[in-house]
N, C-alpha and C positions, 0 to 999 in steps of 0.2 A: 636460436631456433624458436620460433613461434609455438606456445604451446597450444597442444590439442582438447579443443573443447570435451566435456564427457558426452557423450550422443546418453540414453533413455536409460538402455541397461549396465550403465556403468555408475550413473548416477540415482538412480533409484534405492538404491541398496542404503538409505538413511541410517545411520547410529548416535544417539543423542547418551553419553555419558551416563548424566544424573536428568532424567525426563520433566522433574520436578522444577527443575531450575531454568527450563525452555520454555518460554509462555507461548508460543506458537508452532505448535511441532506438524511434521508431516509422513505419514506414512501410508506404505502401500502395500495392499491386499491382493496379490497376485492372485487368487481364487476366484473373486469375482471381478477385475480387473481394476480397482478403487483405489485413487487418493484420497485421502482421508487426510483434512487439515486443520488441525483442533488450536481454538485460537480460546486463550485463558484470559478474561480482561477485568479492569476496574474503570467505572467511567467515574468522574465526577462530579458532584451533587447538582450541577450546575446544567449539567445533561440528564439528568433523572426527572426534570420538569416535564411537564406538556410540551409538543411540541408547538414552537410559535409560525404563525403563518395568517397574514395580515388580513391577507383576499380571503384565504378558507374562514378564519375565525368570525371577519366582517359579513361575510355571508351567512354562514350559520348562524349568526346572532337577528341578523333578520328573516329570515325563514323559522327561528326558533328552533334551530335544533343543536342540541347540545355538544360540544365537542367530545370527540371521543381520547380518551385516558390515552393516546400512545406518547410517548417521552421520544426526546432525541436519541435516546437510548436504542430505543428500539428502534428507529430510523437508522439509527447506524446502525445495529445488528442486521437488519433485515437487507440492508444494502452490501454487507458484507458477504452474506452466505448467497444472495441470490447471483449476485456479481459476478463472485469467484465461482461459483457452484457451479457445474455443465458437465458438456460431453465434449473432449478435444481430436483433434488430430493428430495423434504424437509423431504418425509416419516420416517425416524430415528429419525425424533425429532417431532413427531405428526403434519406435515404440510402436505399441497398439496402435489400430485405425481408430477405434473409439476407448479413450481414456475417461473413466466418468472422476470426476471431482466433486467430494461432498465434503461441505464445510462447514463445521460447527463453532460456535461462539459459546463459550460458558462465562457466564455472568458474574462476576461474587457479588455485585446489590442481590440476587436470585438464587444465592446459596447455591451456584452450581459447580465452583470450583474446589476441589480436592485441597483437603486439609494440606498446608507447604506448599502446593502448588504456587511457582512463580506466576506474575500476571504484568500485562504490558497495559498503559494506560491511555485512554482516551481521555479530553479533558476540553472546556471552551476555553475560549480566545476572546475577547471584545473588541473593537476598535474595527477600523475599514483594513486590508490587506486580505492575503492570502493565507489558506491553511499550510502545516508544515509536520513535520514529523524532525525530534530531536532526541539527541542522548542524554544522560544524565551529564552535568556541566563538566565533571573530573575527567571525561571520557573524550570533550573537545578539541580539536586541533590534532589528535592524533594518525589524520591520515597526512600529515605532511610528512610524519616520522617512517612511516608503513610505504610510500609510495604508492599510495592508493591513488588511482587518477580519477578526477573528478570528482576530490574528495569533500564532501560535504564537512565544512567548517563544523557543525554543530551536530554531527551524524556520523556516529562510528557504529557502523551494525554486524551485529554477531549475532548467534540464536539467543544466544543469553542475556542480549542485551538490543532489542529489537526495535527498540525507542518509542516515543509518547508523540499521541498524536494532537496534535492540537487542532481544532474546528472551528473556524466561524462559523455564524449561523445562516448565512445567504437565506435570501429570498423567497426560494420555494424548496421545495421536500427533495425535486428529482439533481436538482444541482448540490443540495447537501446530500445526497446518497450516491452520488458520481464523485462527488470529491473527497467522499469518506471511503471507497472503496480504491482509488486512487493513492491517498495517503496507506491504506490498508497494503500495498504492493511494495508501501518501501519497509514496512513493517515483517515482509515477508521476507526483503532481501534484494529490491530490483530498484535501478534507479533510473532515473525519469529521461523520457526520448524526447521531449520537446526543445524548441530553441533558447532554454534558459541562459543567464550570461556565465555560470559557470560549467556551462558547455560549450562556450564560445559562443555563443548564438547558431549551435548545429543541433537543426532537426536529424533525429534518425531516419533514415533512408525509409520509407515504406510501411511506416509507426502511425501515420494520421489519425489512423480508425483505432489505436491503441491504449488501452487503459492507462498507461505510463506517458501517454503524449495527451492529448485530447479530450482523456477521460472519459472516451468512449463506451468500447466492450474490452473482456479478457481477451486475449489472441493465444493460440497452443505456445509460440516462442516466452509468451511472459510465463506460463505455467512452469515450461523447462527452465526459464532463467532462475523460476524460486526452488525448483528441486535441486539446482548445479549449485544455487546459494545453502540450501542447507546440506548438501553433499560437501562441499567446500569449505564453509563454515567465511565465507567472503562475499560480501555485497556481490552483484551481477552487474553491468555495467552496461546501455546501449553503445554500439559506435560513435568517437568523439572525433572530430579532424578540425584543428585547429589551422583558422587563415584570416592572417593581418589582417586582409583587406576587408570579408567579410565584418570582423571585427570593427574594424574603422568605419564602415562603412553606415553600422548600427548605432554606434556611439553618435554620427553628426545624425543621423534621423532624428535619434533621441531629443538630441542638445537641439536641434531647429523646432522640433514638434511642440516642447516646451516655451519658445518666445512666441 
């Protein structure tokens, strides 16, 4: 028997053990109608620079005017809270019409994280590729054990163990703050709807405009995906269908596109 997803009021009701040990936690304010999603982080030194950006800097240098002090840091903070931050429509899964989402980032370069409090990492990348989010190494390959589908070889996520995000630096601010809020969704708990190859090369159905495809906007479905993930305490997963032909079909694009 197929099990039944949690609709709003069955997975809302979050419980986190030891609070300390959860570097992303979520909870909700039935008073004023608020999720409330408190994100504990540590960047490293390497993201506490200025932030670099070729056109802006080459321009301001000939106009004379001085760059202003914001770090990558803050670029990803500010892409984080305003991303995720809104008003939803929880109504398809039995919630409120307007769900408001407010999402705070505590800093420890900014002394803003609670003494023992756990913290999940951001950190850079260099070279040409794409950005990613991982576990600590001990933690790998255990979705083969767990039967996790679509399990990310280097990505076992639990609250307590929510994983490090790694960053290039791309080329301008709005594709680093799309793809840092992006990475920021598997941090939550939700894995990706685009046509990667270990999803067979299956888009999810109706995902386009989706933070976890496109890197778009948030959608209310990704919101409930990361409350049913920390209700559950189990990654969330987009729709996956797997077919040969598709499959085969990508590999010879590939393999000709390349000669």
């Amino acid at each position: 028997m197929k099990k039944k997803n949690l609709d709003f009021n069955e997975a809302i009701s979050i419980h986190y053990r030891n609070k300390k040990r959860i570097p992303v936690r979520l909870n909700y304010d039935e008073s004023c109608n608020t999720l409330n999603i408190t994100a504990n982080v540590v960047f490293s030194q390497s993201l506490l620079k200025p932030y670099e950006n070729r056109i802006i800097n080459k321009a301001n240098a000939i106009l004379g005017i001085q760059n202003p002090e914001m770090t990558f840091a803050d670029v990803a903070t500010t892409a984080i809270t305003s991303k995720w931050g809104g008003c939803y429509d929880m109504t398809p899964w039995n919630g409120p019409e307007k769900l408001n989402v407010i999402v705070t980032v505590n800093r420890k370069d900014k002394g803003e994280v609670e003494h023992g409090q756990k913290c999940f990492r951001i950190q850079r990348v260099y070279g040409k590729g794409t950005s990613f989010v991982t576990s600590p190494p001990w933690r790998w390959l255990w979705g083969l054990f767990t039967g996790r589908k679509e399990c990310f070889f280097t990505l076992n996520w639990t609250p307590s163990f929510p994983g490090t995000i790694n960053m290039n630096k791309y080329s301008t601010k709005a594709w680093f703050m799309s793809t840092t809020a992006h990475e920021f969704g598997h941090v939550l708990g939700l894995g990706d709807a685009y046509d990667a190859f270990y999803r067979f090369f299956y888009e999810a159905p109706g995902t386009s405009q989706y933070m976890m495809n496109f890197n778009r906007r948030v959608h209310p479905e990704e919101i409930m995906m990361a409350i049913r993930a920390h209700k559950l305490k189990k990654m969330q997963y987009f729709p996956c269908i797997f077919d040969l032909k598709r499959v085969i079909s990508v590999f010879k694009k590939k393999i000709f596109n390349n000669h």
